[in-house]
Every structure is written in C-alpha cells, then in structure tokens.
C-alpha positions as CSV (number, residue, x, y, z in Angstrom):
1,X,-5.4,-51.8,-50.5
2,X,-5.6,-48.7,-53.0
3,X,-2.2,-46.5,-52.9
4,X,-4.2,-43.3,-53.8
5,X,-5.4,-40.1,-52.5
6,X,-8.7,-38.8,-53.5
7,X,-9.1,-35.8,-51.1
8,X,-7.0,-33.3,-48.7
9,X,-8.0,-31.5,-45.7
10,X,-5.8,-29.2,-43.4
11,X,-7.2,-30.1,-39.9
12,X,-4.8,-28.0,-37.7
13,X,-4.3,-24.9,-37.5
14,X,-7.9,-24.6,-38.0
15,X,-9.5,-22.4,-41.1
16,X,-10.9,-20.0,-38.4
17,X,-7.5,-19.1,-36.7
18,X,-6.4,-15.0,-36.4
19,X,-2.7,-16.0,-36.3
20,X,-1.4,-14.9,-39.9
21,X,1.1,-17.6,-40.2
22,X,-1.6,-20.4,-39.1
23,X,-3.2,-18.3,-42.3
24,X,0.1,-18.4,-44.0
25,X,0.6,-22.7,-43.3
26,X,-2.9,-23.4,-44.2
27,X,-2.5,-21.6,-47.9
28,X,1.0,-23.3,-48.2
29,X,-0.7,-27.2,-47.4
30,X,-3.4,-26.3,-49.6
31,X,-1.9,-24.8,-52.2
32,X,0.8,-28.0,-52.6
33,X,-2.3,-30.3,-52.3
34,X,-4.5,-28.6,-54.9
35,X,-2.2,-27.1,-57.5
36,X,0.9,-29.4,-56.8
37,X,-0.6,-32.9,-56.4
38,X,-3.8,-31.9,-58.1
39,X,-5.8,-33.3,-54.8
40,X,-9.6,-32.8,-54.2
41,X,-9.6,-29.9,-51.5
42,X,-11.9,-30.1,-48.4
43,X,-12.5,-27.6,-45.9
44,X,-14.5,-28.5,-42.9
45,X,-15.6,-31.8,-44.4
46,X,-17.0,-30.1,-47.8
47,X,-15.3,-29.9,-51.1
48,X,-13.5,-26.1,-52.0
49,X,-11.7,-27.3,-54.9
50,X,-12.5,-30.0,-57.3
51,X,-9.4,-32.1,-58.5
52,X,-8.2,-35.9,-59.7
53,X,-6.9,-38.5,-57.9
54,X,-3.6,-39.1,-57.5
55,X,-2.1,-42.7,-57.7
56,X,1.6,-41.7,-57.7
57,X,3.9,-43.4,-55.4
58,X,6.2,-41.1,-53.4
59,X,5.4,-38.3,-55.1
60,X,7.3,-35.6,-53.7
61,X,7.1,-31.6,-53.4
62,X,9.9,-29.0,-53.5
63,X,10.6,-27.9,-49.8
64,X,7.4,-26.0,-48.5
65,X,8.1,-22.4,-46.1
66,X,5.9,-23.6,-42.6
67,X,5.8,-20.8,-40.9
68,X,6.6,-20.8,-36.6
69,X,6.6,-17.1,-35.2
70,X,8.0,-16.5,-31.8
71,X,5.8,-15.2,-29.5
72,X,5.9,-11.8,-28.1
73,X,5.6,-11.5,-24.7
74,X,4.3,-8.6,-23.2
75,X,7.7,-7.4,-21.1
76,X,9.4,-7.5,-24.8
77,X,11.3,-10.9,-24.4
78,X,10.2,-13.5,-27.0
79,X,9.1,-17.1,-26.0
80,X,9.1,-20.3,-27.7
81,X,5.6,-21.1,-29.6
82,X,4.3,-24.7,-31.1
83,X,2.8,-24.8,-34.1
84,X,0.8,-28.0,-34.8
85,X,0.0,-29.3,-38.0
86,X,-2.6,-31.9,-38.9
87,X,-3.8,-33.0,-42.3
88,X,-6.2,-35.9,-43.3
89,X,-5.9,-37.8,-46.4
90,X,-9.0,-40.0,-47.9
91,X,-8.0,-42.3,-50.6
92,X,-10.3,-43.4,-53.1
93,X,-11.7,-46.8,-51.3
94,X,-12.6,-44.5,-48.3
95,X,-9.2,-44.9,-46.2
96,X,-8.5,-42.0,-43.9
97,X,-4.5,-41.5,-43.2
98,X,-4.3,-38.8,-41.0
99,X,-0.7,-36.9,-39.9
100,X,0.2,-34.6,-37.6
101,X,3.4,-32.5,-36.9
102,X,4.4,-30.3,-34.0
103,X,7.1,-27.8,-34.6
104,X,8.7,-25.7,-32.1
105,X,10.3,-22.0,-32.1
106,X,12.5,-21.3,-29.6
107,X,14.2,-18.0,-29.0
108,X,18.1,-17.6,-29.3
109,X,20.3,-17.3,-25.9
C-alpha cells in the first residue's frame, strides 16, 4: 500500500452551486490542496491544475474558514442550514479515499 496522494477533487458542494459560500468552501479546499499540499487538482474528473505528489505523512494545514450561512427564511427568522462537504483523494497506485463532512448552523435562542 502507497501512503500518497496524487490527485484532489471537491465532490460536494458541487462546482455548479449559486450559493456564494458553497463558492467560498470549494476555493478554500482547493486552494489548500493545490497551493498548500501541492496536489494535482481535478474538477469533474479532469485535471485544472497540474501539481506533484505528495508522500508526506500527516501533513497538516493551518485551520481553514468553511463557511455555514444561516438561512433566511422568508418571514425574517433564520433557520439552521447543512453544509456538506465531500472530497476524493486518488493516490498514486489508483486508491480512491473519499471523505465527507456535514456541518450544521443553527440559529441562537
């Protein structure tokens, strides 16, 4: 088994969302993948962004700003909204890892 990455995709929210902080969360992931980690970039299964594999065993980045907006309801109370991330790793043997994380913004009482 390799302990590598080779390319990164952002699965969820998906590239063709209007939501600006779906926007906002997809440039953050990518951003860390490509410039931070140096990662291959894929959008939509092709290749955006050339880069190098990375073999680097718990390689960490600095904390990341995910962004979870309430939602505006039409009466002018604010509900709770899920934001779901998903990613999908491929390391350099052809290994898919894929993650995914639900976060949740409730409102205040």
């Amino acid at each position: 088994d390799r302990l590598d990455v080779d390319t990164f995709e952002v699965q969820l929210p998906h590239q063709s969302s209007t939501l600006s902080a779906d926007q906002a969360n997809i440039a953050t992931l990518e951003n860390q993948a490509s410039n931070g980690f140096g990662l291959t970039l894929v959008r939509d299964g092709n290749v955006v962004s050339n880069g190098n594999l990375n073999s680097t065993i718990n390689l960490c980045s600095a904390n990341l700003d995910i962004v979870v907006p309430l939602k505006a309801r039409r009466n002018g109370q604010f509900g709770a909204r899920t934001t779901t991330l998903k990613i999908e790793t491929i390391s350099s043997d052809g290994q898919r890892d894929d993650d995914l994380l639900r976060l949740v913004c409730k409102p205040g009482p």
